[in-house]
N, C-alpha and C positions, 0 to 999 in steps of 0.2 A: 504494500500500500504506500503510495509515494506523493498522496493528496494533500495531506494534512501533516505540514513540518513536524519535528519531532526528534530527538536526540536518535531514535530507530530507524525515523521514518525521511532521511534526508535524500530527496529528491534533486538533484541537481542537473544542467541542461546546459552546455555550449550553446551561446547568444551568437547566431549570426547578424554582427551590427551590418557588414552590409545590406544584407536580404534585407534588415527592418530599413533602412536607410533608401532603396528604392524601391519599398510599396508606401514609405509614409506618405508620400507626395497622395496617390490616389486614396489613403485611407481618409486623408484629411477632406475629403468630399463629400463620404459617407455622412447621410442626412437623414437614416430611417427611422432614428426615432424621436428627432427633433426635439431633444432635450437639451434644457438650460439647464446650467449651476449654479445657484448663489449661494450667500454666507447661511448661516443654520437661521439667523433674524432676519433674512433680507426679503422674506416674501418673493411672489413669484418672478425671476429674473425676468428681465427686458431684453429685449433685441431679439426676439423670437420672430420670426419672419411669417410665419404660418398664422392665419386666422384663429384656424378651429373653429368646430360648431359641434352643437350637442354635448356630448362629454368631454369634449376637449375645447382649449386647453386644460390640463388636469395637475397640479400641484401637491406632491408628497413629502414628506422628509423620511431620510434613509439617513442612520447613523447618523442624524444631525446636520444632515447636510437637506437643504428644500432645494428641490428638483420638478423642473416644470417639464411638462412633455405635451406635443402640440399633435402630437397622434402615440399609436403603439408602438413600440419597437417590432420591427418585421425578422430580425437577425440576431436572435440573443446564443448566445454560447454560454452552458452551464460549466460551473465543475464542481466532482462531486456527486456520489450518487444521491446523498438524500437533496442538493440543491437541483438535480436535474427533476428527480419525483415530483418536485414542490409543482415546478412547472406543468410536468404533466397531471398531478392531482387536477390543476384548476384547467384543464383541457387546451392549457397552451402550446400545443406541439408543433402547429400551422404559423406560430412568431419565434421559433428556435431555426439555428444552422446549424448545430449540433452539440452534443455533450462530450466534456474529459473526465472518465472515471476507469478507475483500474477495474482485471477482469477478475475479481475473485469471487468464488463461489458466495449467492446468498439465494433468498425464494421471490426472485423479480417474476416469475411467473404464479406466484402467488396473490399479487399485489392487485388492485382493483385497475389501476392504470398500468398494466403492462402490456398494455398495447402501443404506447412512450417511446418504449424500448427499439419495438418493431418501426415505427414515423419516422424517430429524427437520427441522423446519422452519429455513427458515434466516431469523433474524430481520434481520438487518441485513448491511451491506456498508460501514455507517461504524461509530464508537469507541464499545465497548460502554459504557455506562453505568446510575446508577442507578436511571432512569427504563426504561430498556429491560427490567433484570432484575425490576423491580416488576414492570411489566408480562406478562411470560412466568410470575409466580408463583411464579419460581426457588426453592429450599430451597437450593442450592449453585452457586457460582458457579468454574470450573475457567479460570484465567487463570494469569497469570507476570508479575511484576516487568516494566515495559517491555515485556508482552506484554498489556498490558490492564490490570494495575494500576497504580496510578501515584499519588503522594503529590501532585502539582501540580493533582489536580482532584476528588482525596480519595476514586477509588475503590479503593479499599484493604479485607483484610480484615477492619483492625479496623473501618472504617464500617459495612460491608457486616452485621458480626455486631449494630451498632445496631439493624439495619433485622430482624433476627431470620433474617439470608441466609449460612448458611456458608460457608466458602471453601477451594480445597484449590490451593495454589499450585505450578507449576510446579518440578522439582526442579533444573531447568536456571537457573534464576534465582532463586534462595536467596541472598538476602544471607549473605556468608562472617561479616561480625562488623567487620570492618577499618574499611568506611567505608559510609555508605550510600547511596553508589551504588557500591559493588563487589561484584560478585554470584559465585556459584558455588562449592560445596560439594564438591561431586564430580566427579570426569570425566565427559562430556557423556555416554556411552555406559552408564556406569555411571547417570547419571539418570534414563535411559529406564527400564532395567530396574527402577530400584528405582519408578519412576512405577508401570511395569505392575503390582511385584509390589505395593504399594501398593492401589491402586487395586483388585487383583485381593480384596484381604480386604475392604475397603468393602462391595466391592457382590456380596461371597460367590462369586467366578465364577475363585480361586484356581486353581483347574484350567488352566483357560483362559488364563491370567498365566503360568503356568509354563510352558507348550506355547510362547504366544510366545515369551520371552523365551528358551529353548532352542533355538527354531529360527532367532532371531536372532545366535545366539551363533555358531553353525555356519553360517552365512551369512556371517559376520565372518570364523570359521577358515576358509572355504573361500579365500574371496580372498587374504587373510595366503599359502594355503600356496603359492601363485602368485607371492610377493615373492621374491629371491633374500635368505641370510639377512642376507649383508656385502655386499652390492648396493649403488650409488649411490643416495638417496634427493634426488630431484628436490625442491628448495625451491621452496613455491607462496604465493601470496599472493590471498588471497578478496578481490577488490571488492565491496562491497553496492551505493555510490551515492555522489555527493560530486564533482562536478570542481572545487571551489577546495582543498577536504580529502578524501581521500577515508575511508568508514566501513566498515569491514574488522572483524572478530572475532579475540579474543584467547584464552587457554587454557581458560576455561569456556565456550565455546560451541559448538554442534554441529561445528561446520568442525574445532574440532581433533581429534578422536577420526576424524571423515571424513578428512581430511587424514595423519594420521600412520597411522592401520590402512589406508590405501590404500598407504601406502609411502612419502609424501612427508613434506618438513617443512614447517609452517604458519611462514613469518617470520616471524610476529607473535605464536608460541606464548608469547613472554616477557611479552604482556600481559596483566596479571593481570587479566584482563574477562571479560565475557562479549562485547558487543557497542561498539565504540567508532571515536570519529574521532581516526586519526594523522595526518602530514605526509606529502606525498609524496616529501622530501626520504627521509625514514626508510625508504620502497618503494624508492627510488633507490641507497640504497645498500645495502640487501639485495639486493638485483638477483634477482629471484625469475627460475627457469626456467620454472613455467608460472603465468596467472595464471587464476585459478575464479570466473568470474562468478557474482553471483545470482542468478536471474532471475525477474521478477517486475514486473507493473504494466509502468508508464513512467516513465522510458525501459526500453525491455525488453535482454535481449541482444544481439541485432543492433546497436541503438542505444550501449549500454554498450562493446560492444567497437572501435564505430567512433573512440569517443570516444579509447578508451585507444590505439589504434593511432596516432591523431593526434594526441596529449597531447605536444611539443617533449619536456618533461622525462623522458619515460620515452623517451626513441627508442633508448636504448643499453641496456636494461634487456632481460636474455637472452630473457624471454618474449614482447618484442614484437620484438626483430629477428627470432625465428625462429616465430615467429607461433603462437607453444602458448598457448592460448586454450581453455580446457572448462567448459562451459556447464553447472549444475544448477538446477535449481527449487527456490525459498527455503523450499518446504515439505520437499526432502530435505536441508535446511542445517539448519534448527532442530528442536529437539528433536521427533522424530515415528518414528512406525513406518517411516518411509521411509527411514532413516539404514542401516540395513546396507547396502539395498539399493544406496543413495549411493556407499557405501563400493566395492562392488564394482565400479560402473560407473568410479568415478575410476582404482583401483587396474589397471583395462585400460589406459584411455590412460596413466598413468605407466609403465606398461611400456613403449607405445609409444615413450615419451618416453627412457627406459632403452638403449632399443634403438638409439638415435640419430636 
């Protein structure tokens, strides 16, 4: 998996500056989706050349930044499996040029929108870059912080808006202000919804935003209503990858809204991150009851949990003497239409787990 940075997860890619150097000229033309940028208080930027009529022109804020758009974007590149779903949840397949996500085993044909999959072309299986989105003739590029954007090799929104390529960034990974690399604005759950409703004025399909995100909500209450209310809440601890450190998520990232609306508590809720490497010593002495693999690429689960059941320093640590171990796909961990669904399947085994 080579989507989302990572001490494991280090993607890297030879920049051909000349190739980006002669398509900037024609990227800088590219007008599909007629979007302005101003300051986070500056209200709808000016100089938009298009009229609009009906729903448009239409004014959102993403990350703090208000963003005018004078029609849809016709050419969006995701990256990211659960950032490609988000799209196809709300049946936008017909404004996508294609997605970058790796090819590792999950249940995409499971998925209500797996017909996404089969519509938009899949460009790549390595690190999306600026070369790739010239290429596809992108108007907007739908990535995240550490999900595909990344200051260390400058694909970023402000380069991207150089090249004349919009961008509408993850709300799971919004720099808070603090430092920058600490990410996260809002509860994980709460960024899904506001991505949908978001995303849902964009590209006009409102209706459809709100039907998700109400059927997700009640997806969420159903499981909840299955918690007891002053019940024991199993303390759990997410491994992504790491055996000298391991890389586990802190209170902005999907696993905690998964984690605590399942019923348990994430020991690592106190890190202000989104996605990070602590000590094992710091697992050792939270002594988590169960722990929640990611699963994803290689090593896979199988592999992940052999590790940790034979790890010396964890052998006293509750969840491996008593071998509570639940497995999710790292597309129902990060921010994506999959996350209620996550929620409910965990929130069964912590019962089990409840029950003794």
């Amino acid at each position: 998996m080579t989507l989302r940075t990572s001490p494991d997860m280090t993607a890297t890619r030879a920049r051909a500056a000349t190739a980006v150097a002669a398509v900037a000229a024609l990227a800088l033309t590219l007008t599909g989706c007629g979007a302005e940028v101003g300051s986070a208080d500056s209200g709808k930027s000016g100089g938009a050349s298009a009229k609009g009529s009906g729903h448009y022109p239409v004014t959102v804020e993403n990350c703090g930044q208000k963003v005018t758009y004078d029609k849809a974007p016709r050419r969006v590149v995701t990256n990211d499996v659960g950032i490609a779903e988000i799209m196809f949840a709300l049946g936008l397949e017909d404004h996508m040029a294609g997605y970058v996500m790796p090819d590792y085993k999950d249940s995409r044909e499971d998925v209500p929108w797996k017909d996404g999959y089969k519509k938009v072309k899949w460009l790549s299986k390595k690190q999306i870059n600026k070369e790739l989105v010239l290429d596809a003739k992108a108007d907007m590029v739908f990535a995240g912080w550490n999900y595909g954007f990344g200051e260390g090799d400058g694909f970023t929104p402000a380069g991207l808006k150089k090249l004349g390529i919009g961008s509408y960034v993850l709300t799971e990974s919004c720099r808070n202000g603090s430092s920058a690399k600490s990410r996260g604005v809002m509860p994980p759950l709460e960024a899904l919804y506001t991505d949908l409703t978001t995303l849902g004025k964009i590209f006009d399909v409102e209706d459809r935003a709100a039907e998700l995100v109400a059927g997700f909500k009640k997806q969420v209450a159903d499981a909840q209503a299955e918690i007891p209310k002053d019940g024991h809440r199993p303390s759990v601890f997410l491994y992504d990858s790491g055996q000298d450190k391991p890389f586990t998520s802190g209170a902005f990232a999907g696993p905690q809204d998964i984690i605590t609306k399942a019923g348990g508590t994430n020991v690592m809720g106190d890190l202000k991150d989104t996605w990070a490497t602590v000590s094992w010593e710091s697992v050792v002495d939270r002594d988590p009851e169960v722990i929640l693999i990611n699963n994803y690429g290689s090593p896979n689960a199988e592999q992940k949990k052999k590790f940790l059941m034979s790890y010396g320093p964890l052998a006293n640590v509750k969840a491996v003497k008593n071998h509570r171990v639940f497995v999710l796909d790292y597309v129902d961990l990060v921010e994506s239409p999959r996350n209620p669904s996550a929620i409910a399947a965990l929130a069964g085994y912590l019962k089990e787990v409840r029950a003794g």
